[in-house]
MDAnalysis code that builds the backbone (N, CA, C; Angstrom):
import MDAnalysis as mda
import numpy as np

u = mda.Universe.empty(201, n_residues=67, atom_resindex=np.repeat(np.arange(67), 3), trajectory=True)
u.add_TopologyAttr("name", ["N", "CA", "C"] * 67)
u.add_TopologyAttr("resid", np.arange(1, 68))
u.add_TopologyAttr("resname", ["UNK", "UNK", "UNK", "UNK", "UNK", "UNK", "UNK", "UNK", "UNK", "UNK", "UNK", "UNK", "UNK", "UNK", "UNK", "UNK", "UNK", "UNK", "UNK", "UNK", "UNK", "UNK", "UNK", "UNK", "UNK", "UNK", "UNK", "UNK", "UNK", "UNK", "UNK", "UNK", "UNK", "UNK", "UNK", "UNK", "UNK", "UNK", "UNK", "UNK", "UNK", "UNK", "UNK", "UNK", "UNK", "UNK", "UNK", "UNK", "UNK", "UNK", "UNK", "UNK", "UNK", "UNK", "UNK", "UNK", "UNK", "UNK", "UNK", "UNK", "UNK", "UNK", "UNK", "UNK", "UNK", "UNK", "UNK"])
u.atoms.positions = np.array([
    [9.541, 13.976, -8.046],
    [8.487, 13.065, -8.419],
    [8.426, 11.869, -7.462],
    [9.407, 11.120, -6.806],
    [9.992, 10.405, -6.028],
    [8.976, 10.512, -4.538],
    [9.511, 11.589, -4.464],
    [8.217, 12.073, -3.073],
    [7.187, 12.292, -3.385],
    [6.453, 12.928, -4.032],
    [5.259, 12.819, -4.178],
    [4.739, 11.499, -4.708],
    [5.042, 10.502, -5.084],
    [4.697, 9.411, -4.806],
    [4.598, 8.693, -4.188],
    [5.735, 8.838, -3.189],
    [5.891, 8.541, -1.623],
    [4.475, 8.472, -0.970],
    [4.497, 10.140, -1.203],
    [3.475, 10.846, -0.428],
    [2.314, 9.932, -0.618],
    [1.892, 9.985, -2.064],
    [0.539, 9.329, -2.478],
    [0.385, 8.076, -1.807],
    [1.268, 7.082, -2.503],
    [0.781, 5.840, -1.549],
    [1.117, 5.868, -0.326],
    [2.150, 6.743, 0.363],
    [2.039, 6.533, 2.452],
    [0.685, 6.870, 2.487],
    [0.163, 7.733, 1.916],
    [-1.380, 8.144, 2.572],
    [-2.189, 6.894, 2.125],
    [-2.283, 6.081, 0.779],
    [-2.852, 5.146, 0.823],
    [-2.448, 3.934, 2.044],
    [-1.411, 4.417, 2.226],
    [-0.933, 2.802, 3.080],
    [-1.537, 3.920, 4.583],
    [-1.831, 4.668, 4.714],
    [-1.772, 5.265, 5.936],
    [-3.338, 4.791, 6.205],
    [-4.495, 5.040, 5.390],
    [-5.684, 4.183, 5.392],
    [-5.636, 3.237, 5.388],
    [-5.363, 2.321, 4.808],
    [-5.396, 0.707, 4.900],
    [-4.933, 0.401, 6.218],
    [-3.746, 1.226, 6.985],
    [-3.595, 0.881, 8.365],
    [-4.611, 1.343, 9.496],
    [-5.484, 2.475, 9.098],
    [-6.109, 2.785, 10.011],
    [-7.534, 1.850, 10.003],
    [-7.515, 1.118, 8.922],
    [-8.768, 0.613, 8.323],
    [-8.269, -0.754, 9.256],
    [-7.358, -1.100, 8.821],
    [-6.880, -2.447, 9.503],
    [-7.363, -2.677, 10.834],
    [-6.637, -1.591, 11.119],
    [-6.834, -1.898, 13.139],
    [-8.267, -1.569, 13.611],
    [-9.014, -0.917, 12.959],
    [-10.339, -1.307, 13.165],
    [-10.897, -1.776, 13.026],
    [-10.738, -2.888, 11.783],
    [-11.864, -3.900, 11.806],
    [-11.149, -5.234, 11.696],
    [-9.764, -5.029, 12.342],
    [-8.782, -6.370, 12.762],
    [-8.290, -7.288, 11.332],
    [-8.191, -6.595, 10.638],
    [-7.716, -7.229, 9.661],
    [-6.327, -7.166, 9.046],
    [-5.608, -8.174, 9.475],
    [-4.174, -8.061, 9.361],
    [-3.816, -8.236, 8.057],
    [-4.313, -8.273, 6.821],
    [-3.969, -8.131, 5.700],
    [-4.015, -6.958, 5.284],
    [-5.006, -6.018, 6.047],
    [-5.433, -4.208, 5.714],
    [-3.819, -3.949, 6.414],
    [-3.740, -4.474, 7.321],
    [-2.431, -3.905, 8.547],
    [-1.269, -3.616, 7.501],
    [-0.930, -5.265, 7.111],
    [0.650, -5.382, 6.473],
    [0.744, -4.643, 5.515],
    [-0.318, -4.455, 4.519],
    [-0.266, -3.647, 3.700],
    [-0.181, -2.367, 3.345],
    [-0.882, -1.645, 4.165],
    [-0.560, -0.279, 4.679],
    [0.731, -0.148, 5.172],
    [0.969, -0.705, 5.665],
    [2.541, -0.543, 6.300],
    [3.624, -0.823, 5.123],
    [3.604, -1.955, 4.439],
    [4.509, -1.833, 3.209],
    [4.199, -0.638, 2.322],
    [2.847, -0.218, 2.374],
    [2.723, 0.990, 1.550],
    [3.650, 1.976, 2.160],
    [3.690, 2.002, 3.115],
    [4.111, 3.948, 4.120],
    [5.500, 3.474, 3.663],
    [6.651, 2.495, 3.902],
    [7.704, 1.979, 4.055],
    [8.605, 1.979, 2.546],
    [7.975, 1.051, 1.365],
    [8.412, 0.749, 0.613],
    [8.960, 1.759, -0.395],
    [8.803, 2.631, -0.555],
    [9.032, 4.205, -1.440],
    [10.586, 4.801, -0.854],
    [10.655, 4.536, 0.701],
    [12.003, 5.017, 0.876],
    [13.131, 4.005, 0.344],
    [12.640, 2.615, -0.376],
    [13.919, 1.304, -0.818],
    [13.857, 1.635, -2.294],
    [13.020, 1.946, -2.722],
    [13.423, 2.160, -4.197],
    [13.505, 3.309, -4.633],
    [14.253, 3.577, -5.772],
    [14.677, 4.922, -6.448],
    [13.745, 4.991, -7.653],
    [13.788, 4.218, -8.602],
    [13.506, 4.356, -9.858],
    [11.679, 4.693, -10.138],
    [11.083, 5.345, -10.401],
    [9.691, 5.671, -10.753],
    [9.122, 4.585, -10.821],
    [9.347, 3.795, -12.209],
    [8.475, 2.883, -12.674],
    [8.661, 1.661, -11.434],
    [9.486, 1.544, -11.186],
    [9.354, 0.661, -9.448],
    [8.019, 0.871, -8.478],
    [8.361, 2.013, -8.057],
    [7.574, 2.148, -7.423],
    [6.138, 2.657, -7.599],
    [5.951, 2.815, -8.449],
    [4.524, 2.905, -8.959],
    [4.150, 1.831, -9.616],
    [5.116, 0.147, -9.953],
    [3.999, -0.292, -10.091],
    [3.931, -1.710, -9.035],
    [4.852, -1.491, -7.948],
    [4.723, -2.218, -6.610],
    [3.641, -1.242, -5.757],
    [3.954, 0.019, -5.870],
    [2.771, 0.826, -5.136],
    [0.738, -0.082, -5.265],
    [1.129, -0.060, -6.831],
    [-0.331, -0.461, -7.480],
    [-1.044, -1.855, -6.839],
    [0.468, -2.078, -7.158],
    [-0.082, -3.721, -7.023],
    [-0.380, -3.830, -5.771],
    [0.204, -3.454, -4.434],
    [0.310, -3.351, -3.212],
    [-1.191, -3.168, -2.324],
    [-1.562, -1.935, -3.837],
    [-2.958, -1.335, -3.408],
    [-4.162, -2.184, -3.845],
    [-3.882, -2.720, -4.611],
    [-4.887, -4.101, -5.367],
    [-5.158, -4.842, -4.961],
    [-4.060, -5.438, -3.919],
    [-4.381, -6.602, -3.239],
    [-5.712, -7.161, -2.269],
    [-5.748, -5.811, -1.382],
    [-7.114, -6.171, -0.277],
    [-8.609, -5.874, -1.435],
    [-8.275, -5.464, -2.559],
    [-9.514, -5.271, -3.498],
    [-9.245, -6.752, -3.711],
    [-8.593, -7.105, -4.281],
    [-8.557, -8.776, -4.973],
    [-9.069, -9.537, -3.756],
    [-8.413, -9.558, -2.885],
    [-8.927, -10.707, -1.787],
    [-10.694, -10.459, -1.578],
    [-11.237, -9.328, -1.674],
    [-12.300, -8.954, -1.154],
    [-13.331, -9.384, -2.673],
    [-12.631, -9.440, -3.839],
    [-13.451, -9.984, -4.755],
    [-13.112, -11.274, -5.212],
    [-12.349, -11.902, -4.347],
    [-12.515, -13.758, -4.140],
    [-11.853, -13.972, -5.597],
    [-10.345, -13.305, -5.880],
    [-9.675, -14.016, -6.456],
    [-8.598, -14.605, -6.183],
    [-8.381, -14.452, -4.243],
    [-7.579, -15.252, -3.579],
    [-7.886, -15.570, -2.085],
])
């Protein structure tokens, strides 16, 4: 289960990086990259699915001006 969650968000973080470097946005960058990265530091499920989430929320939040 571990990996396939992996899996799920590296591919989300794998867009947000490709998204990044094209339209220069270093908040798309970092984030994608903690996405691909962060799954190999934690063990436990509920960890990482709900740092995954939040991780993924973020460039939505900034983009609807709640930071």
């Amino acid at each position: 289960m571990i990996l396939f969650l992996g899996l799920i968000f590296g591919a989300v973080g794998t867009v947000y990086l490709i998204y990044g470097k094209k339209e220069h946005d270093a908040l798309f960058v970092i984030v994608g990259f903690l996405l691909i990265i962060y799954p190999y530091v934690f063990s436990n499920i509920i960890m990482i699915i709900a740092i995954g989430i939040a991780l993924s929320l973020v460039p939505v939040a900034r983009s609807k001006g709640l930071f």
